[in-house]
VEXZA-969249 format. One record per residue (C-alpha): residue in one letter; x negated, y negated, z negated. Coordinates in steps of 0.1 Angstrom, whole numbers. Each point is the difference from the previous one (the first is absolute). Example, Ala and Ser with C-alpha at 12.3 -4.5 7.8 and 13.67 -1.06 7.14 Angstrom:
2
+---------+-------+-------+-------+
: residuo :    xx :    yy :    zz :
+---------+-------+-------+-------+
:       A :  -123 :    45 :   -78 :
:       S :   -14 :   -34 :     7 :
+---------+-------+-------+-------+
END
This chain:
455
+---------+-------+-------+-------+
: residuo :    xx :    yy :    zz :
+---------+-------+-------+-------+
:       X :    15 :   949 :  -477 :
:       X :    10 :    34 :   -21 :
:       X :    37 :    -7 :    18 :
:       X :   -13 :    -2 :    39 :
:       X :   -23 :    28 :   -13 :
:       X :    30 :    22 :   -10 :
:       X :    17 :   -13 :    28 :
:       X :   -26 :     9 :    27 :
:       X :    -2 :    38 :   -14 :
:       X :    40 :     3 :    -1 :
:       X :    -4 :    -7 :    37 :
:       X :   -23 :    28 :     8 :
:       X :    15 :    21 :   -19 :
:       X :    34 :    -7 :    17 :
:       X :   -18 :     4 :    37 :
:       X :   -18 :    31 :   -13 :
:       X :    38 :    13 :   -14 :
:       X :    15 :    -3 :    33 :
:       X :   -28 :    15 :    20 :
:       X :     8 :    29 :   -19 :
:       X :    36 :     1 :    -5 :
:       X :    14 :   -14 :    36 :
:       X :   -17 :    31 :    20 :
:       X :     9 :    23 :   -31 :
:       X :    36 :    -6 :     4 :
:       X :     3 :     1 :    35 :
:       X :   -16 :    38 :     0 :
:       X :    17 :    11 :   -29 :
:       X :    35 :   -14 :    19 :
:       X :   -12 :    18 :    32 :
:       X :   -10 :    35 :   -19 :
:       X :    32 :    -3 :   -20 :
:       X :    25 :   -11 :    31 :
:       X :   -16 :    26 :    24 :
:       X :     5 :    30 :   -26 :
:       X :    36 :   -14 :     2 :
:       X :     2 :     3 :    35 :
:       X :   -16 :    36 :     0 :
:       X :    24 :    11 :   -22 :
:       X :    33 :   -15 :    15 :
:       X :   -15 :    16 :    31 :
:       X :     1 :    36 :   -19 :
:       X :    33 :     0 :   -14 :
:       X :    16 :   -10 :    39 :
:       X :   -21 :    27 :    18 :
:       X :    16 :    18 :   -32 :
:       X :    37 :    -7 :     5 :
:       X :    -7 :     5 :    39 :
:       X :   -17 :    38 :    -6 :
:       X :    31 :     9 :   -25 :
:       X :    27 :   -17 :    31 :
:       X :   -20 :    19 :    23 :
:       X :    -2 :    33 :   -15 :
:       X :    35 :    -8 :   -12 :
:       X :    15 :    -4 :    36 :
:       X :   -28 :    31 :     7 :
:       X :    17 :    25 :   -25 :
:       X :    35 :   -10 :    19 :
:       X :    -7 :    21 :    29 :
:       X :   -22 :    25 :   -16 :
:       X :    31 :     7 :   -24 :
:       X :    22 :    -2 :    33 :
:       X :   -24 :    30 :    17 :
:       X :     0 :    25 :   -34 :
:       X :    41 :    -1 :    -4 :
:       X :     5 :     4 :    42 :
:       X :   -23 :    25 :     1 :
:       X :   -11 :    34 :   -10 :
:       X :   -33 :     2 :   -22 :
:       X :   -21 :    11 :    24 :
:       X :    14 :   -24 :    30 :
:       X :     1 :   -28 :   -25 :
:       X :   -39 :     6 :    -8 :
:       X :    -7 :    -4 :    40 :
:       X :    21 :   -30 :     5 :
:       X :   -14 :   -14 :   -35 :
:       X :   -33 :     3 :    12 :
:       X :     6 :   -19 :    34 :
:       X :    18 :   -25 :   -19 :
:       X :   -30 :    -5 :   -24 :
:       X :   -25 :    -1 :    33 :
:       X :    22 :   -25 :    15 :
:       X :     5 :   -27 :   -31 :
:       X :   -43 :     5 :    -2 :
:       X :    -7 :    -7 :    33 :
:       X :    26 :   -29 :     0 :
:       X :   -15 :   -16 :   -32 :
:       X :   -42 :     5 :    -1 :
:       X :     2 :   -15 :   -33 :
:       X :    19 :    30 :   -12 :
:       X :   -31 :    18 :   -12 :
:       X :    16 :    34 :    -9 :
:       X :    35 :    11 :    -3 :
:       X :    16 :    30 :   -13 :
:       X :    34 :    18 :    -8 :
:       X :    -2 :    25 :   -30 :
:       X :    24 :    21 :   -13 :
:       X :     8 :    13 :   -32 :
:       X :   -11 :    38 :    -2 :
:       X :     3 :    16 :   -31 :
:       X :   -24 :   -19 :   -27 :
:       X :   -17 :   -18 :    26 :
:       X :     6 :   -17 :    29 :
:       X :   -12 :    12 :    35 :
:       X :    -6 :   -22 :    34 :
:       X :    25 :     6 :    26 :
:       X :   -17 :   -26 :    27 :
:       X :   -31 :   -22 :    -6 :
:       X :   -17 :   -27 :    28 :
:       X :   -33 :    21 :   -18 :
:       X :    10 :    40 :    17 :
:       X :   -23 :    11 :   -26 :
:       X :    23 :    -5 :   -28 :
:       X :    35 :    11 :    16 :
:       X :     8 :    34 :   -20 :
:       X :   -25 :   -14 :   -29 :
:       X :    10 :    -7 :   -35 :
:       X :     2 :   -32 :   -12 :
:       X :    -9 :   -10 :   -38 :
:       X :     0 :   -34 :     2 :
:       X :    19 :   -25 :   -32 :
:       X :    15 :   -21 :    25 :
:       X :    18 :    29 :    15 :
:       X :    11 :    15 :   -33 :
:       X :    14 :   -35 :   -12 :
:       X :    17 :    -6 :    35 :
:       X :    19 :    33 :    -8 :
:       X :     9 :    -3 :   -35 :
:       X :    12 :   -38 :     0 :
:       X :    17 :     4 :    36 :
:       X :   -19 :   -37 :     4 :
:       X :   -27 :    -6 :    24 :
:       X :   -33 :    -9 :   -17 :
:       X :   -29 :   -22 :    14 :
:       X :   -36 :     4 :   -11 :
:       X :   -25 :   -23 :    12 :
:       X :   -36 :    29 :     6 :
:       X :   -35 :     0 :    14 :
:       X :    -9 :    27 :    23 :
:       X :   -27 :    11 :    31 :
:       X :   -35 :   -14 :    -3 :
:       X :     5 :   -33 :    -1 :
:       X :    27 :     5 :   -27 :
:       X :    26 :   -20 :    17 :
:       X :    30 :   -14 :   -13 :
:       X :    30 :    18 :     7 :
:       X :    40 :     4 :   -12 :
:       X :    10 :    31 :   -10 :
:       X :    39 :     1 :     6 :
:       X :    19 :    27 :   -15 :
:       X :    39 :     5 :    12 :
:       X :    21 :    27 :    -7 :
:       X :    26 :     9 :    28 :
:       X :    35 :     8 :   -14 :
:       X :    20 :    28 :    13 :
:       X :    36 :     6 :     4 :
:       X :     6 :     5 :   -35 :
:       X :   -16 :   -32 :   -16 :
:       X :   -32 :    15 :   -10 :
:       X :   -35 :    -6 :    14 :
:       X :    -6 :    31 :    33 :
:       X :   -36 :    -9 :     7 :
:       X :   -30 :   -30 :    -8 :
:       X :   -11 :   -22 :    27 :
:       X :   -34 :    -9 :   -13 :
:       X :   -15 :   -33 :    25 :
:       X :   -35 :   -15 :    -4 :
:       X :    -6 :   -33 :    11 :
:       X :   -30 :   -10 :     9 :
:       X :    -9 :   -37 :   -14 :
:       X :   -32 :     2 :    18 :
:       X :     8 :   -32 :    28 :
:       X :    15 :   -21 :   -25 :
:       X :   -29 :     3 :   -21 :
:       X :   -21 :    -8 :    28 :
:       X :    19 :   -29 :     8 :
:       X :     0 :   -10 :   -39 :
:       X :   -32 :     4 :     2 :
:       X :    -9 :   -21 :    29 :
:       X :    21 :   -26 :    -9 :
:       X :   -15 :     0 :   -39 :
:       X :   -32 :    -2 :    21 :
:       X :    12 :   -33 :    17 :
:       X :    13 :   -11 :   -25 :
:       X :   -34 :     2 :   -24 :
:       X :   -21 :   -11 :    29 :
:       X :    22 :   -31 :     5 :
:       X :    -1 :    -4 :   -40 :
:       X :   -33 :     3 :    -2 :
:       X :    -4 :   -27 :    27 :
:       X :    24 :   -23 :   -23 :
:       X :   -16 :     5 :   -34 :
:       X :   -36 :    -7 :    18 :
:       X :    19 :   -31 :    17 :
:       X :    16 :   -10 :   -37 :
:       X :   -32 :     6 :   -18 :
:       X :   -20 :   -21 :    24 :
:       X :    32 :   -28 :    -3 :
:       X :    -2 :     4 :   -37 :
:       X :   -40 :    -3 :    -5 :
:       X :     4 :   -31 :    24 :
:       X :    29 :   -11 :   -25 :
:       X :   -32 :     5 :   -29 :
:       X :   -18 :   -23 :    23 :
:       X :    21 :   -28 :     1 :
:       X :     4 :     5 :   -41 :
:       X :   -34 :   -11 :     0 :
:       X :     3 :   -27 :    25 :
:       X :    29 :   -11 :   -16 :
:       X :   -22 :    -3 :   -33 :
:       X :   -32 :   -17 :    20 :
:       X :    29 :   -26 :    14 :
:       X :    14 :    -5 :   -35 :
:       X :   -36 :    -5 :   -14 :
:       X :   -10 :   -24 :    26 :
:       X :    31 :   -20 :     2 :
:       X :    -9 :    -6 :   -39 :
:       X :   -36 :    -5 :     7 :
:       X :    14 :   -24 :    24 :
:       X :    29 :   -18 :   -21 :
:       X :   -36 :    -7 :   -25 :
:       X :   -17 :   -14 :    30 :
:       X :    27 :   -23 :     8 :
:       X :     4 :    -9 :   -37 :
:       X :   -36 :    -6 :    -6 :
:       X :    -4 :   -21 :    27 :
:       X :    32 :   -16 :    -7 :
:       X :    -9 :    -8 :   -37 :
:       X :   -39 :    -8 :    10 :
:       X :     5 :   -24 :    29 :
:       X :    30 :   -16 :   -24 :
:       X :   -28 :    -5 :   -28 :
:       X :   -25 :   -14 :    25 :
:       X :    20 :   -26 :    11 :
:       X :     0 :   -20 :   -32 :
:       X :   -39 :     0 :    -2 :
:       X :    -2 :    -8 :    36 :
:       X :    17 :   -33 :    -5 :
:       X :   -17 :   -13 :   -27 :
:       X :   -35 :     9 :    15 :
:       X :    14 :   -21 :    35 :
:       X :    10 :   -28 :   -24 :
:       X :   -31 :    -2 :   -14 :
:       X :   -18 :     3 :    28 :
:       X :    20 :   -27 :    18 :
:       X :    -7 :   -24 :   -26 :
:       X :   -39 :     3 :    -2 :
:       X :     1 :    -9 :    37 :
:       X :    19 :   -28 :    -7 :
:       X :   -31 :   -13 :   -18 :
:       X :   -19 :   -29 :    12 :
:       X :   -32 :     9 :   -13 :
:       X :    -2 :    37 :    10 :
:       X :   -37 :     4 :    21 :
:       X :     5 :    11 :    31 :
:       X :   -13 :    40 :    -5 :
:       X :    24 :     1 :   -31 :
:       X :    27 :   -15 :    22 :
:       X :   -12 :    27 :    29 :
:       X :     8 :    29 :   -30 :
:       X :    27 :    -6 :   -12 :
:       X :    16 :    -6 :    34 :
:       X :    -9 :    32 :    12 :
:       X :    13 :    16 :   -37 :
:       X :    36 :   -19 :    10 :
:       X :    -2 :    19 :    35 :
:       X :     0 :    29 :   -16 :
:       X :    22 :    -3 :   -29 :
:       X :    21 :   -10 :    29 :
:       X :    -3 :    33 :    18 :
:       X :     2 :    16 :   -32 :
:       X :    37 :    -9 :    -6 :
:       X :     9 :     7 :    34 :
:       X :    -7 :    32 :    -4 :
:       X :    15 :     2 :   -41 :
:       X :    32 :   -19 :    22 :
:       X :     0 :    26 :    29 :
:       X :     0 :    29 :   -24 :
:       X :    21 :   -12 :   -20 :
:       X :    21 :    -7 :    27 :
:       X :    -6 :    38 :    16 :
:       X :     6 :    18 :   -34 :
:       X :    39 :   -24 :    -1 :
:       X :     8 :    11 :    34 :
:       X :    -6 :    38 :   -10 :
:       X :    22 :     1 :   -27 :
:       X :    26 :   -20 :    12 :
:       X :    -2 :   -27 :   -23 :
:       X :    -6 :   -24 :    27 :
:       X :    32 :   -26 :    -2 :
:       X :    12 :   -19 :    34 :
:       X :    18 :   -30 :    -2 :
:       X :    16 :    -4 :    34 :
:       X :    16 :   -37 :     9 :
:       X :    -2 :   -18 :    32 :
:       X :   -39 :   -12 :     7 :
:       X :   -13 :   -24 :    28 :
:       X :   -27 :    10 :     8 :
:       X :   -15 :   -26 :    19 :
:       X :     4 :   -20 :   -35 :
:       X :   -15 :    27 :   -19 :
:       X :   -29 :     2 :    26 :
:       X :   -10 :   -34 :     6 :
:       X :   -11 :    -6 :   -35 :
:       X :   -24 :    27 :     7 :
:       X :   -18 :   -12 :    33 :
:       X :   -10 :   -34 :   -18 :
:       X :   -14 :    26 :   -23 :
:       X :   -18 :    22 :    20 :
:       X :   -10 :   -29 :    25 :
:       X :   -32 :    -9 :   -17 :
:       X :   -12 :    38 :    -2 :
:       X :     8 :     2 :    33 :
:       X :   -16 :   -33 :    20 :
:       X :   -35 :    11 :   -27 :
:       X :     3 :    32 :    25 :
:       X :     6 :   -18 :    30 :
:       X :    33 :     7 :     8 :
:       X :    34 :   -12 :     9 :
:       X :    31 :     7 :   -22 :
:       X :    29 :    -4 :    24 :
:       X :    37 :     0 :   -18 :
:       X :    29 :   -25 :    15 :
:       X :    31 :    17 :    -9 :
:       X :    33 :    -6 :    25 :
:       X :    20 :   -30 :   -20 :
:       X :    30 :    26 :    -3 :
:       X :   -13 :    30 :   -17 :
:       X :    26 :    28 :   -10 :
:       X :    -4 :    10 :   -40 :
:       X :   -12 :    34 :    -8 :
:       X :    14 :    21 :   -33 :
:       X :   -28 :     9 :   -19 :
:       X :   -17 :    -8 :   -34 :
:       X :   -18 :   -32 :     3 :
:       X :   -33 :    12 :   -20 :
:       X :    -4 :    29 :    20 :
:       X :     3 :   -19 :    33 :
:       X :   -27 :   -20 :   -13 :
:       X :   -22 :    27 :   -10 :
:       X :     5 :    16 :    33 :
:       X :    -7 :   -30 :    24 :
:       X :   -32 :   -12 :   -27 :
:       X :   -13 :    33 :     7 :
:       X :     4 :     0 :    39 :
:       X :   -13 :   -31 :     4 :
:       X :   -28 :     7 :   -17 :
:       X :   -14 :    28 :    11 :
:       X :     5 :   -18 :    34 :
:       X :   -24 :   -23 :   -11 :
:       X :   -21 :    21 :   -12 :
:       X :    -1 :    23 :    26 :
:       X :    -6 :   -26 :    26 :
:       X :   -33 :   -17 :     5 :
:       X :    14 :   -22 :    33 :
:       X :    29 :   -10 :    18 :
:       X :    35 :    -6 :   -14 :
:       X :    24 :     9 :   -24 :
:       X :    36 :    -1 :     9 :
:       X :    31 :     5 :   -19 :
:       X :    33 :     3 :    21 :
:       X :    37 :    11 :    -2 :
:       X :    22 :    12 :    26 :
:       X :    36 :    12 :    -9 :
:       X :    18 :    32 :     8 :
:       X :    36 :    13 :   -11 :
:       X :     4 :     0 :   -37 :
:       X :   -35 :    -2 :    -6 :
:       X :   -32 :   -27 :     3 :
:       X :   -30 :     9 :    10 :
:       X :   -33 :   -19 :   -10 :
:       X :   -38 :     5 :    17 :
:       X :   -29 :    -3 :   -18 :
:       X :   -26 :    -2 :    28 :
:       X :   -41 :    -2 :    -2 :
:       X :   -25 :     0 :    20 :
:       X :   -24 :    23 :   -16 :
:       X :   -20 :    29 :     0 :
:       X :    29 :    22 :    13 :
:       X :     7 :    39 :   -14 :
:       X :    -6 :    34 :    18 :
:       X :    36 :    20 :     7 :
:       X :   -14 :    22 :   -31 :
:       X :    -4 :   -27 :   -24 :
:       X :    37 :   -17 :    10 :
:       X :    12 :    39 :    -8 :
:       X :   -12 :     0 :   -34 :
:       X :     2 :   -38 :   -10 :
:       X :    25 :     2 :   -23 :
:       X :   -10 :    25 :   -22 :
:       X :   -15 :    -5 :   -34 :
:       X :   -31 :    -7 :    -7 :
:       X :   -10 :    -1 :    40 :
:       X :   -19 :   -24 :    14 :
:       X :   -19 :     1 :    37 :
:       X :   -38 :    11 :    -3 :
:       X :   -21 :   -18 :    25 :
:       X :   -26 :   -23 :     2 :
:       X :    25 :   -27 :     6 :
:       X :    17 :     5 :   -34 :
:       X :   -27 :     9 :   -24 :
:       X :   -12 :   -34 :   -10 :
:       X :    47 :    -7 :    -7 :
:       X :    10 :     7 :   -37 :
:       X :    32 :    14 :    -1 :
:       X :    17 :    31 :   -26 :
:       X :    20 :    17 :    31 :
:       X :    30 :    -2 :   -17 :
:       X :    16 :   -35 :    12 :
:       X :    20 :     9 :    33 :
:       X :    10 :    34 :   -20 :
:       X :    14 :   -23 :   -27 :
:       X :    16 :   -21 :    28 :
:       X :    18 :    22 :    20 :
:       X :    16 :    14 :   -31 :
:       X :    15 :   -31 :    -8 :
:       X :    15 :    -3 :    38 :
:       X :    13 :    33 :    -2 :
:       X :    20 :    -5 :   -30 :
:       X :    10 :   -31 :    10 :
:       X :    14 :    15 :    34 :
:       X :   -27 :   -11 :    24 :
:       X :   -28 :    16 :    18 :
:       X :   -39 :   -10 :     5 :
:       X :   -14 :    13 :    33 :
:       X :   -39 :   -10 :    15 :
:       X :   -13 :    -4 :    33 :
:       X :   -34 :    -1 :     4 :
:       X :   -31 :     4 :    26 :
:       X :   -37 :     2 :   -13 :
:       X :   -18 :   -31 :     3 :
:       X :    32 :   -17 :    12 :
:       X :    14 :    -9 :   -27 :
:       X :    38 :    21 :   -19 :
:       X :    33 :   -14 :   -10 :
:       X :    25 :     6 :   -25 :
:       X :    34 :     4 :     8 :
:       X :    22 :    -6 :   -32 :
:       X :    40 :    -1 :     7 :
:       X :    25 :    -6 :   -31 :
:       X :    34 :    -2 :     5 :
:       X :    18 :   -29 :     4 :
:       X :    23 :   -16 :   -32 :
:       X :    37 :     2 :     9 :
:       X :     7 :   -40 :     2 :
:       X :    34 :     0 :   -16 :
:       X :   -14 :    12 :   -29 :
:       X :   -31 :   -17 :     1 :
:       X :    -3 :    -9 :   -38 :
:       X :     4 :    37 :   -14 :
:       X :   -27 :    23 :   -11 :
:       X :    -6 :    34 :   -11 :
:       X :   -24 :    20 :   -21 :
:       X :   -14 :    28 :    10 :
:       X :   -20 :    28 :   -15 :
+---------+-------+-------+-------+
END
């Protein structure tokens, strides 16, 4: 009990785990593989700002060794207007020069600045390492993103003439980032929602899982219990039949005590039927019902059992009709099942019959032999033949409530014809009379003498 205990809170504790962990992951690997995107997208626009300023500082360097200062500062400035309005996100662009301890604008896309100092570190590193140098900033209000590109422009003599500083704006591919980090969140959001829900179900069937485990034990100590107690019951039963059986036999019983004990025998009687049925149930639901399949005749094996039931069934006032065709094909079944199943048919017909005739027929069809247990009797409703062979089921009427039965006899029978490879079918109209249709299949005839056990 400690174990399944254990057990049952490992489970929970497993569900409850995943719940957590599953959506965790999955947001920690988004966060983690979006940040990577982000930043693969920074280092391109990167490398594209230093190519562009780059092939930029070409033609700038072109204009200030073709051209006198002041003619170079024109054509610079035109050139600098020209690569702006060309690439919007170029957010500023500038070419300094070096002017004594400082460095002074020569052209700027921002007028304001041409003939201004600049101070910036970018600037002064661009100079002294002859290298460009990148910066990623923040600037306006929104303080967006932007590259600050530094590239010195070499003169004739090897040695940097000028600085062509370019600002790149990162301000659409944030918003793109951004929108798509929006997507993406929204859609994971969706997901985790989707795999906690999946996951909370998956708790569910944990405990359905341990309600099926509990029941199928409850029901494994049904079966036993009823195995074990209808197995005990038997024994008694006998002896309390024999007994029974041998005070009637008396010749000096009076006639009330004679009267008891009969009815006590009637009962005993219907008590082992039902100790033999359940017995017989709790067998067939753990497979431990054996089938012992040789060639049967059934019109030897049902003959026996109509000079049985003939008295029972003249005290009634009917008519047990059975005359077999003189060449009747072999069926391959168990012999004591075929018994029990045609005992049982032809009883009930009987029983269920309070005029009229009942006939047993065959009629042959490829490979298989069908056989007819017809009545006379009180008939069955379309719902009644639909749940007929179910256990435990018998019609409720006022036909049927003065008839013992348990219920469980045609459900007992049609599992034997089913694994013995036949079928059981009924046909029946209220206050007509029904009909049971059993079909077996036919023994192979050059093999006639062989048999086979079945489990």
């Amino acid at each position: 009990m400690t174990l399944k205990f254990n057990q049952q809170r490992l489970e929970v504790a497993y569900s409850i785990f995943l719940v957590i962990l599953i959506p965790a992951v999955i947001v920690a690997g988004t966060v983690w593989l979006t940040s990577q995107i982000k930043s693969d997208f920074d280092l391109e626009l990167r490398r594209k700002a230093n190519l562009a300023n780059e092939v930029f500082g070409i033609s700038a360097t072109n204009i200030m060794n073709a051209n006198s200062p002041s003619q170079a500062a024109i054509l610079l400035q035109q050139l600098v207007d020209q690569a702006r309005s060309q690439a919007p996100e170029i957010d500023q662009l500038s070419i300094v020069s070096s002017s004594g301890t400082g460095f002074r604008t020569l052209a700027s896309s921002d007028t304001a600045k041409v003939g201004q100092t600049d101070t910036t570190i970018q600037t002064q590193l661009a100079w002294s390492k002859g290298q460009s140098i990148a910066s990623l900033i923040a600037s306006g209000e929104g303080n967006d993103r932007e590259w600050l590109v530094a590239t010195p422009l070499i003169g004739s003599g090897g040695q940097p003439s000028a600085i062509s500083i370019m600002r790149v704006s990162l301000h659409s591919s944030d918003e793109l980032i951004g929108t798509t980090l929006r997507n993406s969140f929204i859609g994971l959001s969706i997901m985790v929602i989707i795999i906690i829900l999946l996951l909370l179900n998956h708790f569910r069937f944990v405990q359905y899982a341990e309600l099926f485990r509990a029941q199928k034990d409850l029901n494994q100590m049904k079966d036993d219990f009823i195995s074990i107690a209808t197995h005990e019951l038997k024994a008694p039963m006998s002896v309390i039949k024999g007994y029974l059986s041998m005070v009637l036999e008396e010749d000096d019983l009076s006639k009330t005590a004679r009267e008891m004990t009969t009815i006590a025998q009637d009962q005993t009687n219907r008590l082992t039927r039902l100790v033999t049925d359940l017995l017989d149930v709790s067998r067939l639901e753990q497979g431990k019902t054996k089938y012992h399949l040789s060639p049967v005749n059934l019109a030897a094996t049902i003959g026996p059992m109509i000079n049985t039931y003939e008295a029972k069934a003249k005290s009634k006032g009917l008519a047990l009709v059975y005359q077999p065709p003189a060449e009747l094909a072999s069926v391959m079944a168990d012999p004591d099942r075929v018994s029990e199943i045609f005992t049982n048919l032809i009883d009930n017909a009987i029983k269920y019959s309070r005029t009229g005739t009942v006939t047993i027929s065959h009629a042959t069809a490829p490979g298989v032999l069908a056989t007819t247990v017809k009545d006379t009797g009180i008939g069955l409703t379309p719902d009644e033949v639909s749940h007929l062979f179910a256990r435990f089921y018998r019609a409720k009427n006022l036909d049927t409530r003065d008839i013992e039965g348990t219920g469980l006899g045609l459900w007992i029978i049609k599992q034997y014809i089913e694994k013995m490879g036949g079928t059981i079918a009924v046909e029946s109209e209220k206050g007509v009379g029904s009909q049971f249709i059993v079909t077996l299949p036919v023994a192979p005839t050059l093999n006639a003498s062989s048999a086979q056990s079945l489990t």
